[in-house]
N, C-alpha and C positions, 0 to 999 in steps of 0.2 A: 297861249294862256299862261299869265304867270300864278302861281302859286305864292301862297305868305307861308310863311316857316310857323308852324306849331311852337305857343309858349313851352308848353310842357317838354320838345325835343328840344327846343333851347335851354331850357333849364337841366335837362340831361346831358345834354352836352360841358354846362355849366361844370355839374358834378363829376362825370366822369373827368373833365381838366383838371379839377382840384384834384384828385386822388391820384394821378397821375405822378411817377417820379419826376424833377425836373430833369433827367436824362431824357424822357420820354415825351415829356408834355411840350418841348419844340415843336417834332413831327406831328402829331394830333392836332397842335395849331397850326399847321401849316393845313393840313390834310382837310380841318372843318372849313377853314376860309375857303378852299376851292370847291370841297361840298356845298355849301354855303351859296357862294356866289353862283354854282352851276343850278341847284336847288332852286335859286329864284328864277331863273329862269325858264323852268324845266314843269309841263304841267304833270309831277309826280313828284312821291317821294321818295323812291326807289333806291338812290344812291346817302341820301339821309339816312335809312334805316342801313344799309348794310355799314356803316361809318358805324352809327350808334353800335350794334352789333359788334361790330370789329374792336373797336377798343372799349367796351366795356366786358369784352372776355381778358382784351389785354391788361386792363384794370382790374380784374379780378384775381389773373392770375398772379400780379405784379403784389398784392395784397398778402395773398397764400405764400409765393414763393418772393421775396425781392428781389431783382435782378435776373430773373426767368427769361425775360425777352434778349436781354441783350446776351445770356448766352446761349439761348438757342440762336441766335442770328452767327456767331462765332463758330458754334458746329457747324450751322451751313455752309459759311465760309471755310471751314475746312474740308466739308467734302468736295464742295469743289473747286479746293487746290487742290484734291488728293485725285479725284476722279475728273474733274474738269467738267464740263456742261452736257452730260449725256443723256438731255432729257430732250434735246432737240426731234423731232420726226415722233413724236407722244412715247417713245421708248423710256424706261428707267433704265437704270445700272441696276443690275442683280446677279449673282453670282454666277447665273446661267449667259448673262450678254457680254458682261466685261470681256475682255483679251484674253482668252485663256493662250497658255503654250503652246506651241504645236509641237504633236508629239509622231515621230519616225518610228514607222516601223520595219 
């Protein structure tokens, strides 16, 4: 079954693009055309709303704070350069799991 896309999530889509910075509003066009396309095919909305969702908190925040996204994506990146990928096997890094020293008694 295909599904037709809702005017009104089209029009949300609409606005959330405009308010977007153009740093940002590449990725989100890229991201809605594959929602988009998978959407029409897809008997649900399921990956439509969590899209809407997803960047219209990134729009929000982008509004309160400008340039919020792109430096949390920069801290990310420095943890892991700093810690590396240790999220692999559902573990986090936490002071208790990193490398501690070993210590001689």
């Amino acid at each position: 079954m295909i599904v037709d896309i809702p005017a009104d999530a089209l029009a949300r889509l609409e606005e959330i693009g405009a308010s977007l910075p153009l740093s940002l509003r590449f990725e989100f066009e890229r991201e809605r055309d594959i929602v988009l396309a998978e959407t029409g095919k897809a008997s649900s909305y399921v990956s439509l709303s969590v899209l809407l969702v997803k960047w219209r908190a990134v729009a929000e925040a982008e509004a309160r704070e400008p340039g919020i996204s792109h430096r949390v994506l920069a801290e990310v990146a420095e943890y892991v350069t700093t810690y590396g990928n240790q999220v692999e096997g559902g573990s986090t890094p936490t002071d208790a799991t990193r490398e501690q020293p070993t210590q001689h008694t």
